[in-house]
DSSP file (Angstrom, degrees, kcal/mol; ACC not computed):
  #  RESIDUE AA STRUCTURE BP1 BP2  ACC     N-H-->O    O-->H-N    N-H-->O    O-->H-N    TCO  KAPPA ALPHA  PHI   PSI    X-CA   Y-CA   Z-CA
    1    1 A X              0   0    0      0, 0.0     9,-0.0     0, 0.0     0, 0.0   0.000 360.0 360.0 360.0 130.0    0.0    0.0    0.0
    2    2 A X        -     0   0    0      6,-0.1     7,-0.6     7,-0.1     2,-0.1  -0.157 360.0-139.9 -48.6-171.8    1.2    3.7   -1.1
    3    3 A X  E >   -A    8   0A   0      5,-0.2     3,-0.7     3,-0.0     2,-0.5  -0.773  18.7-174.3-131.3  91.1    1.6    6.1    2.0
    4    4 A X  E >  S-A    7   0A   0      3,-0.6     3,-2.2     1,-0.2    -2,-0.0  -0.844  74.1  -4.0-114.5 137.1    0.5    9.4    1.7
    5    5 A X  T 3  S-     0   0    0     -2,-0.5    -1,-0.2     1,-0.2     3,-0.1   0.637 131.4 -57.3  53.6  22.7    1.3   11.9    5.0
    6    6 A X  T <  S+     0   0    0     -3,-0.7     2,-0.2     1,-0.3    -1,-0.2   0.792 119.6 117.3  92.8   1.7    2.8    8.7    7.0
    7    7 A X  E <   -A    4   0A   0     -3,-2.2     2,-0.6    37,-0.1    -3,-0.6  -0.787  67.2-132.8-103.3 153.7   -0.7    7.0    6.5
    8    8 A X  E     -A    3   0A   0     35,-0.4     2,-0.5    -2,-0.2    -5,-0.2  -0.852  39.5 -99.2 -96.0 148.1   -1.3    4.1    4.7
    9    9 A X        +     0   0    0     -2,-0.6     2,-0.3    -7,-0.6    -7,-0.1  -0.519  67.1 149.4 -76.6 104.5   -4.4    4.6    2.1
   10   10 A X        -     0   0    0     -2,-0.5     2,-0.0    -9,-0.0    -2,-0.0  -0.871  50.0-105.5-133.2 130.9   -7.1    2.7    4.5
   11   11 A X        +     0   0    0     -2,-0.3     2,-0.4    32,-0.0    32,-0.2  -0.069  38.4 179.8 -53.9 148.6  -10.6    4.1    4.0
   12   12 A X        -     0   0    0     31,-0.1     2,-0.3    14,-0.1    14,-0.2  -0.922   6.8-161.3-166.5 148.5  -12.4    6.2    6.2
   13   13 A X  E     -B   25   0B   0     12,-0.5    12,-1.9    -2,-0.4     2,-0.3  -0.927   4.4-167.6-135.7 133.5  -15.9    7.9    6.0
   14   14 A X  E     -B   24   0B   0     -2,-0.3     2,-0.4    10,-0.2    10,-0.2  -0.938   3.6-176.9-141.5 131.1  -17.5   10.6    7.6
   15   15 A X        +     0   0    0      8,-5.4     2,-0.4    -2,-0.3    -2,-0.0  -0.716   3.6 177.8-104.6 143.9  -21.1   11.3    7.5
   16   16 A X        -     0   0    0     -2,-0.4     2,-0.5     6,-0.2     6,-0.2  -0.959  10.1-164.9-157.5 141.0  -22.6   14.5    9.2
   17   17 A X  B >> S-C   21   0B   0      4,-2.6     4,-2.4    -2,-0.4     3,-1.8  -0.965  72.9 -18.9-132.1 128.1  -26.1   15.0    8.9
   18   18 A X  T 34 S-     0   0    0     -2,-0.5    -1,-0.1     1,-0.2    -2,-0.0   0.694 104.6 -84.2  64.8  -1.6  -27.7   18.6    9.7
   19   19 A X  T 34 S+     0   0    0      2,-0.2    53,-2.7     1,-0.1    -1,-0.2   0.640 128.7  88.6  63.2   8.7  -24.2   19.4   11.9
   20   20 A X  T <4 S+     0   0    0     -3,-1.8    50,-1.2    51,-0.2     2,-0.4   0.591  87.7  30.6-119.4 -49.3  -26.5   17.3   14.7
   21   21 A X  E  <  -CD  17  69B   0     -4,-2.4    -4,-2.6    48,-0.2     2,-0.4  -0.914  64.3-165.9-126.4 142.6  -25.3   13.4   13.9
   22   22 A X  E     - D   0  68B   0     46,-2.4    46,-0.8    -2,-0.4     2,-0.2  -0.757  15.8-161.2-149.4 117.8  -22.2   11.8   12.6
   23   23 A X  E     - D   0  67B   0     -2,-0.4    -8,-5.4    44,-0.2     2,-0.3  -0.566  16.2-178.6 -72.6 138.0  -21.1    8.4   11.3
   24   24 A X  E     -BD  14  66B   0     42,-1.2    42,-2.6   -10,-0.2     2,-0.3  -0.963   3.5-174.2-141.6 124.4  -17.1    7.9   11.5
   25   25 A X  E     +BD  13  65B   0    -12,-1.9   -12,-0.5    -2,-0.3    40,-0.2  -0.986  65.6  49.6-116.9 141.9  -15.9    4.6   10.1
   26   26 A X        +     0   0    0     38,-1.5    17,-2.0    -2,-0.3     2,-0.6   0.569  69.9 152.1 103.2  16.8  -11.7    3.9   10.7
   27   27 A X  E     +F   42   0C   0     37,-0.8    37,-0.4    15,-0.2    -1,-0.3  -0.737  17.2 170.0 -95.8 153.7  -11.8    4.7   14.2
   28   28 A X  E     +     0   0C   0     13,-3.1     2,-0.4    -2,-0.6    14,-0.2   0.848  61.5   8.0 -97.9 -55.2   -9.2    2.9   16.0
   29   29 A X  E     -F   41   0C   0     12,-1.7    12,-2.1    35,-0.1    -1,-0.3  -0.984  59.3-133.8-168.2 110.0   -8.9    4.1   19.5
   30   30 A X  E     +F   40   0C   0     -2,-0.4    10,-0.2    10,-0.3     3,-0.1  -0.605  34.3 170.0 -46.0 132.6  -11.4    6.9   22.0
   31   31 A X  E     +     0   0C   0      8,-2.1     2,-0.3     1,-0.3     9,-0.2   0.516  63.2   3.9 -96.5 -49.9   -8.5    9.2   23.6
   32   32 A X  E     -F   39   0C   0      7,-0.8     7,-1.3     8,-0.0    -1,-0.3  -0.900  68.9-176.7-142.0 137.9  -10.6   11.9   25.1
   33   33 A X  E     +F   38   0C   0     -2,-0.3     5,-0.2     5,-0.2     2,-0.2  -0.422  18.0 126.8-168.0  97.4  -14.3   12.3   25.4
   34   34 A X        -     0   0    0      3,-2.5    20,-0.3    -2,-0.1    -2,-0.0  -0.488  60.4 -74.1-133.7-143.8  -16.4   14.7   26.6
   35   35 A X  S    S+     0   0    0      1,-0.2    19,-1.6    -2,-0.2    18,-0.6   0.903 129.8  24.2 -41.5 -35.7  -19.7   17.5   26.2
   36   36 A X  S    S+     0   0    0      1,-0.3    15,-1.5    17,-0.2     2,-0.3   0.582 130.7  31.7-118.9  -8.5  -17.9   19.9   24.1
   37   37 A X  E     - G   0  50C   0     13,-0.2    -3,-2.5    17,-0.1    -1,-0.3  -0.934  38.2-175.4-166.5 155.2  -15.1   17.4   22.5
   38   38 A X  E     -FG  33  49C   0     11,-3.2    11,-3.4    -2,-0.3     2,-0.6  -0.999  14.9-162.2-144.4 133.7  -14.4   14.2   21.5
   39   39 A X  E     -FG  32  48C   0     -7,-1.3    -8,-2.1    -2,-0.3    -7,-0.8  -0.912  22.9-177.8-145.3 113.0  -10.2   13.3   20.2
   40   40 A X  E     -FG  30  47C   0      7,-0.7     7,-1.1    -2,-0.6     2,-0.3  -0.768  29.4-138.7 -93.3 150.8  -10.0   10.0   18.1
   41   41 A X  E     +FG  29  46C   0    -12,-2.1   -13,-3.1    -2,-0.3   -12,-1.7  -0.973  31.6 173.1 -71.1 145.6   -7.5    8.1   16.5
   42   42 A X  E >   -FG  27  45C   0      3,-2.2     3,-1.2    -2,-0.3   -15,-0.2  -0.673  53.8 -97.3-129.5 173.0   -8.6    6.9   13.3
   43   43 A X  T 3  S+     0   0    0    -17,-2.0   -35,-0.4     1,-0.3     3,-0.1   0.731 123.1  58.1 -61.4 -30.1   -6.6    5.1   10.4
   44   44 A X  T 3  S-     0   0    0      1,-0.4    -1,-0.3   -18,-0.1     2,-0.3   0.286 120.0 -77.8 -65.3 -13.2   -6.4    8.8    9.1
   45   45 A X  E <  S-G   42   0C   0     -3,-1.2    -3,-2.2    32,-0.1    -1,-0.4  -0.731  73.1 -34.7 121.3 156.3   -4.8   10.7   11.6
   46   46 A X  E     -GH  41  78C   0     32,-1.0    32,-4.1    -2,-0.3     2,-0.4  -0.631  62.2-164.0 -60.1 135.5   -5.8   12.3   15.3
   47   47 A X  E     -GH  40  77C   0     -7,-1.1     2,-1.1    30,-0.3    -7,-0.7  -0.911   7.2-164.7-152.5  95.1   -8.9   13.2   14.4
   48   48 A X  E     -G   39   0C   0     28,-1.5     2,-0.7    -2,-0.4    -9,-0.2  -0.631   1.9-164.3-114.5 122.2  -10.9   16.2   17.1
   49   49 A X  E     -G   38   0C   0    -11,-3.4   -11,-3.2    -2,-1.1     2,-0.3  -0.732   8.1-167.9-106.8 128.5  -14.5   16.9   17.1
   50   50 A X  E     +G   37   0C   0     -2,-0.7    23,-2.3    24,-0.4    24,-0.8  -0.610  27.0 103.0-106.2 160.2  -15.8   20.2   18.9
   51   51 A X        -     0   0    0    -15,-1.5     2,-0.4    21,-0.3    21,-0.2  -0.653  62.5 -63.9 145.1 -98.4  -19.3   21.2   19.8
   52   52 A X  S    S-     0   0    0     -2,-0.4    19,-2.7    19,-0.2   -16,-0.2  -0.837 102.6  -2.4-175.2 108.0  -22.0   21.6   22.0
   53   53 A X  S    S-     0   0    0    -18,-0.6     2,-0.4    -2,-0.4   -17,-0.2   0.891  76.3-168.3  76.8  31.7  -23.6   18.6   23.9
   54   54 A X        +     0   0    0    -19,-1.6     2,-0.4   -20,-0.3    16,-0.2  -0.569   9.7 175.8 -48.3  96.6  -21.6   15.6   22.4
   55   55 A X        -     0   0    0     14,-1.8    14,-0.4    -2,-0.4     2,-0.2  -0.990  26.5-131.3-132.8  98.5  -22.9   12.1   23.0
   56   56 A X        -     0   0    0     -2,-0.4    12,-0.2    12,-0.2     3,-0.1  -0.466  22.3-174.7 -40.3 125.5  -21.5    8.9   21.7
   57   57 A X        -     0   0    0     10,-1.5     2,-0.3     1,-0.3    -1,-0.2   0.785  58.2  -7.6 -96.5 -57.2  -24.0    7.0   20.4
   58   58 A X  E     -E   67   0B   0      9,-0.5     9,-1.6     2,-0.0    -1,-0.3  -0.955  60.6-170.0-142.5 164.5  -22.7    3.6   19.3
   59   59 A X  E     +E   66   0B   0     -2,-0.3     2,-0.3     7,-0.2     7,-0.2  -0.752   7.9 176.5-174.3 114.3  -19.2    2.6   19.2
   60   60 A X  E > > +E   65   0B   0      5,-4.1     5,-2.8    -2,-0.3     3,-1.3  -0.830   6.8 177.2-142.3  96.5  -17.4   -0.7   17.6
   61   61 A X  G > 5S+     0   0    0     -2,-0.3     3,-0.8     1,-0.3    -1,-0.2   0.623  74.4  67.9 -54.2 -24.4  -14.3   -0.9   17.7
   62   62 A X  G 3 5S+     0   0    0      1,-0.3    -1,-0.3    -3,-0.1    -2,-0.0   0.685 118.0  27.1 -62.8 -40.2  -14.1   -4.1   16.3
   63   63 A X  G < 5S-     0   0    0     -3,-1.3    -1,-0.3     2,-0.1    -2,-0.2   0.155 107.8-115.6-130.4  34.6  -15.2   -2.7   13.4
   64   64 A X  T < 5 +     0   0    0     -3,-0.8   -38,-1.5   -37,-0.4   -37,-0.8   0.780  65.7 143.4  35.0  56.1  -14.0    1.0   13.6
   65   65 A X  E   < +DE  25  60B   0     -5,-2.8    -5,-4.1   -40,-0.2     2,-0.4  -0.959  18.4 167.4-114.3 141.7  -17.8    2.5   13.7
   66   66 A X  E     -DE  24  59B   0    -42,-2.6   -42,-1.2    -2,-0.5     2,-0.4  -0.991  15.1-172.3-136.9 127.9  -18.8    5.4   15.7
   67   67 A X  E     -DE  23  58B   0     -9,-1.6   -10,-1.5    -2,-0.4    -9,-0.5  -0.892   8.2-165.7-118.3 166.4  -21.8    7.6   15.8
   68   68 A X  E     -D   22   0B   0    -46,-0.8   -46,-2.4    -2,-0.4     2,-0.3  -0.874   7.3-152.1-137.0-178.9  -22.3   11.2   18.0
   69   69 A X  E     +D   21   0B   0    -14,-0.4   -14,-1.8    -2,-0.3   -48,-0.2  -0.935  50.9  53.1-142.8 114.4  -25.3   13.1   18.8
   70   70 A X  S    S-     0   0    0    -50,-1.2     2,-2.2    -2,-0.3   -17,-0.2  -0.622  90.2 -28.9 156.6-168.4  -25.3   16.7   19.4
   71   71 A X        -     0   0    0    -19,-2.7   -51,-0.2    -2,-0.2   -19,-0.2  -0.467  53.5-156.0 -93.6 108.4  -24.3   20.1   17.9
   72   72 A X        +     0   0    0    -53,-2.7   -21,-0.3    -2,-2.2     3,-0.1  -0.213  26.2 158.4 -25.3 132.5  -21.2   19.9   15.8
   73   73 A X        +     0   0    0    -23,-2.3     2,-0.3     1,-0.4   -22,-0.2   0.282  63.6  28.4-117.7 -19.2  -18.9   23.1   15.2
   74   74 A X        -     0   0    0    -24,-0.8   -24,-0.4     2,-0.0    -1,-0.4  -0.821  46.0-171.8-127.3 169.2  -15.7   21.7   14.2
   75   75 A X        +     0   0    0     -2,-0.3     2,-0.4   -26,-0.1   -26,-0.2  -0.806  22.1 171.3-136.2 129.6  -13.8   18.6   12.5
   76   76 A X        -     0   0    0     -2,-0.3   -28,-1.5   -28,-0.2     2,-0.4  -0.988  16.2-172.5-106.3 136.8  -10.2   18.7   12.7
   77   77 A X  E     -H   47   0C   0     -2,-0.4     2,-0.3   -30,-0.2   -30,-0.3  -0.958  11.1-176.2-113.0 150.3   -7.5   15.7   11.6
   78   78 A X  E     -H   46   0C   0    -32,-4.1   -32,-1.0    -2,-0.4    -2,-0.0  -0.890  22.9-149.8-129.6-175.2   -3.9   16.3   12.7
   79   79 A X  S    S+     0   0    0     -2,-0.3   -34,-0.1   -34,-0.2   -32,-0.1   0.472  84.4  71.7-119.2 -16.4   -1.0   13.8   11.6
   80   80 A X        -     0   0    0      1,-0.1     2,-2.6   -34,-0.1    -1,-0.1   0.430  69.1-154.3 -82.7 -17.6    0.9   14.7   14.8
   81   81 A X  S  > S+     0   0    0      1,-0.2     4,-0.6    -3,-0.0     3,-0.3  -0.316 102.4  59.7-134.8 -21.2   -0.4   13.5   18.3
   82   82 A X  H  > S+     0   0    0     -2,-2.6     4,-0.8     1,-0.2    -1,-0.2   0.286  88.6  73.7 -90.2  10.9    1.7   16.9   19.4
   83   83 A X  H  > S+     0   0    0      2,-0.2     4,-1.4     3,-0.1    -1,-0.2   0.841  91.3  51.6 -98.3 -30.9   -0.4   19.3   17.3
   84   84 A X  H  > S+     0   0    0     -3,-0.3     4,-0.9     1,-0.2    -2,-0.1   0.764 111.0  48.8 -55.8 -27.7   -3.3   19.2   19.4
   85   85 A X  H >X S+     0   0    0     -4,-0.6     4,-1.2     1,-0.2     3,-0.6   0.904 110.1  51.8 -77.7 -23.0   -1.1   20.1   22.6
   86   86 A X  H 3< S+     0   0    0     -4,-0.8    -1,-0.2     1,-0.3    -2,-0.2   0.769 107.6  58.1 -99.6  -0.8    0.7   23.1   20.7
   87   87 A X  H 3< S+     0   0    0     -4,-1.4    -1,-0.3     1,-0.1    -2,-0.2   0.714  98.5  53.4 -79.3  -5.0   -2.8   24.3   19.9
   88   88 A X  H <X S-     0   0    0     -4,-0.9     4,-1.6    -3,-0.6    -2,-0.1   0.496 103.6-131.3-100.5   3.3   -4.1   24.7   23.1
   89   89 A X  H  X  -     0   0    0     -4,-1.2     4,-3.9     1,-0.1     5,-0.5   0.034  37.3 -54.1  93.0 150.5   -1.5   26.8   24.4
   90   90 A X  H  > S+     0   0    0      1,-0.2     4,-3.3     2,-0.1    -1,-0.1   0.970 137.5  49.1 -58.2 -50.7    0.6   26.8   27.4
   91   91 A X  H  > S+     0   0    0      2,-0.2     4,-1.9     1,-0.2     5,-0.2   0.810 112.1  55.3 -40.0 -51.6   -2.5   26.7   29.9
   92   92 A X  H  < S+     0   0    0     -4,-1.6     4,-0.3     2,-0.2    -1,-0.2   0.938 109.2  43.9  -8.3 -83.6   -3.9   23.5   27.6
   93   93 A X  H >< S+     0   0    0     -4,-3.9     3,-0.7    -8,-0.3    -2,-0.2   0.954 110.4  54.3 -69.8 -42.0   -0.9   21.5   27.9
   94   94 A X  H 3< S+     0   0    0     -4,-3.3    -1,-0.2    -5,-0.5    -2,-0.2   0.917 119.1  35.0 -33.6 -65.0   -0.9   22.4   31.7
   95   95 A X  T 3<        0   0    0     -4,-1.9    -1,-0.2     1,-0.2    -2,-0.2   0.311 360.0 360.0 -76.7 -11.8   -4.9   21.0   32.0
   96   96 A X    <         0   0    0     -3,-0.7    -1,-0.2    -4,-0.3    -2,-0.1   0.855 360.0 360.0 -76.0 360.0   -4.4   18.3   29.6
């Protein structure tokens, strides 16, 4: 398999219906999860969803499906597992 960013080409989906529900297929691994954000790793990359009232819905790892519930505002991937700490700032990494 090519590599492209340090990934290997494995398939990935994201569904977002209405900014309110979202199917994620390629997740690998929950790191963080709460009301306003929820930090994946996916076959893609760190992968960090912001927003308002957040609720996992279903979740199989076994077969890398996830759904959430609530109001979206952001999608982020990073390729870095250190790009989320150097966005949040000294105070961030302090609280993380």
């Amino acid at each position: 398999m090519e590599e492209k960013n340090g990934f290997k080409n494995r398939s990935q989906n994201i569904i977002l219906e209405n900014r309110e529900k979202m199917s994620i297929s390629g997740v690998e691994h929950v790191k963080s999860y709460n009301d306003d954000m929820i930090v994946l790793v996916t076959v893609q990359g760190n992968l960090t969803i912001r927003g308002e009232g957040l609720d996992i819905k279903k979740l199989n790892l076994e077969d890398g499906n996830l759904s959430i519930e609530g109001y979206i505002t952001s999608i982020v991937y990073s390729e870095k597992e250190d790009n989320l700490s150097k966005g949040l700032g000294f105070l961030g990494k302090m609280f993380k």
